[in-house]
C-alpha positions in Angstrom: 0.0 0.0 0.0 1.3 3.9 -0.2 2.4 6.0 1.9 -0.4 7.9 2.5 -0.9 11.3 4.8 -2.0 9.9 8.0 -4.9 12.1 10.1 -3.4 13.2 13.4 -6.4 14.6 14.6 -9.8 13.2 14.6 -11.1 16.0 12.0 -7.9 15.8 9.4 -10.1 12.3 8.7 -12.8 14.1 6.8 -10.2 16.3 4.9 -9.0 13.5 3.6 -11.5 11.7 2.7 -12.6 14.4 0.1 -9.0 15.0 -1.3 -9.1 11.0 -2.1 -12.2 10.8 -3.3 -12.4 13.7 -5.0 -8.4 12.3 -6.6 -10.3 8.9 -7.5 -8.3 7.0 -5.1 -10.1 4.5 -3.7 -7.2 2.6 -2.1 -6.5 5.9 0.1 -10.1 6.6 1.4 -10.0 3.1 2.6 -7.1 3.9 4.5 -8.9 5.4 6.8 -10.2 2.9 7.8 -9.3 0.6 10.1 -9.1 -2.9 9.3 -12.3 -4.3 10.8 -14.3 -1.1 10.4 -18.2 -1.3 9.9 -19.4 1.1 7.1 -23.3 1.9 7.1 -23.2 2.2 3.2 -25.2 1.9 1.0 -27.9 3.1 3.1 -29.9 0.0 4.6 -26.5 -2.1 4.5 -23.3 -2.3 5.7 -20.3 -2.6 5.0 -17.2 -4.5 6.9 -13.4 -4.6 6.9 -11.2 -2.1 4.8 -10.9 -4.2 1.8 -15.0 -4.4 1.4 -14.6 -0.5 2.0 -12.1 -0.1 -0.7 -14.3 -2.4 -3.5 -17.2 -0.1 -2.4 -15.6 3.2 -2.6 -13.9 2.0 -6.0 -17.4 1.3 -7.8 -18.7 4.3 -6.1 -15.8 6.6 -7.4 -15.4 5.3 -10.7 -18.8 7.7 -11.5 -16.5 10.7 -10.9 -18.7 12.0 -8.2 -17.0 15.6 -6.5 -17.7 15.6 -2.9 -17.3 19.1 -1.2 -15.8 20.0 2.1 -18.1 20.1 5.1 -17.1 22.0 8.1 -16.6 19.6 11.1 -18.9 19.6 14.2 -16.8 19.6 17.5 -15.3 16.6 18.2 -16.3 14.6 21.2 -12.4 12.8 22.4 -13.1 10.5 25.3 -9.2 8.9 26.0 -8.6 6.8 22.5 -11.9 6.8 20.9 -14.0 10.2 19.0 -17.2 11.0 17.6 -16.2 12.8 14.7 -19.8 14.5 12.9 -20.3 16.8 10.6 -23.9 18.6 8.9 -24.2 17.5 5.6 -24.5 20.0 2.9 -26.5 17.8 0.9 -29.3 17.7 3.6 -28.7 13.9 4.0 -29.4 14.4 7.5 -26.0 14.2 9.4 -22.8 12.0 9.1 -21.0 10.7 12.6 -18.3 8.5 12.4 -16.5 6.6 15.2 -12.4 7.0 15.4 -9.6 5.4 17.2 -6.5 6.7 18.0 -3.9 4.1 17.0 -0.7 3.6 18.3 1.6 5.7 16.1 -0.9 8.6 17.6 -2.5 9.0 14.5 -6.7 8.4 13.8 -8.6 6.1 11.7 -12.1 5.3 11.6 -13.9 2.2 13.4 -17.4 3.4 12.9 -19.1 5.7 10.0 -22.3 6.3 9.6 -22.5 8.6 6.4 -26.1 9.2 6.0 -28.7 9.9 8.7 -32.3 10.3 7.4 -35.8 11.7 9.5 -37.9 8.4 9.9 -40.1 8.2 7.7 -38.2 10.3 5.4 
C-alpha cells in the first residue's frame, strides 16, 4: 500500500476523505479505515473490513462523483476513541463516524455512519 498522509487529529479524517475521493483513489479513502471497520453504506446495509470499504468506494468513485468539504462539528475525544460528525451539505441528515487513536498517535475510523435520514423520510 502507499504511503499515505495519515490524520493526526480526529477532523484531518474528513479532509482527507474528500482530497481521495475527490483524486479517485479509492485505495487511500479506505485507509482510513481501520481494518475491521463497519461502514453503514449503501444506506440499509453495511459494510465490513477495509478491503469491502475499498471495493465499495472503487465502484462508487469510478462515476466521478466531486464531494465538497463540510465544516466539522466539535469533536467529542473520550481517551482513544471520538465521535467525529459533521452537517451534511447535501441535507442527508447528518454523518457521525467513530475514530480510534492508533498507536503511532494518528486516527482512523472504526465506525461511519455517512447518512442519517428523518424516519419516515
Amino acid at each position: 500500500m502507499p504511503e499515505y498522509e495519515k490524520a493526526m487529529r480526529p477532523e484531518d479524517i474528513t479532509r482527507l476523505f474528500v482530497e481521495r475521493s475527490n483524486a479517485g483513489d479509492a485505495a487511500g479513502v479506505a485507509a482510513l479505515y481501520e481494518e475491521d471497520a463497519v461502514l453503514a453504506y449503501p444506506p440499509g446495509e453495511r459494510t465490513v473490513g477495509r478491503e469491502a470499504i475499498r471495493a465499495l468506494w472503487e465502484k462508487v468513485l469510478a462515476n466521478r462523483p466531486r464531494f465538497a468539504p463540510e465544516p466539522p462539528l466539535p469533536t467529542l475525544v473520550s481517551g482513544d476513541i471520538g465521535l467525529t460528525s459533521t452537517p451534511p451539505s447535501d441535507g442527508a441528515g447528518a454523518r457521525a463516524q467513530v475514530v480510534r487513536r492508533q498507536p503511532d498517535g494518528s486516527w482512523l475510523r472504526v465506525l461511519d455512519q455517512p447518512e442519517f435520514v428523518t424516519p419516515g423520510s
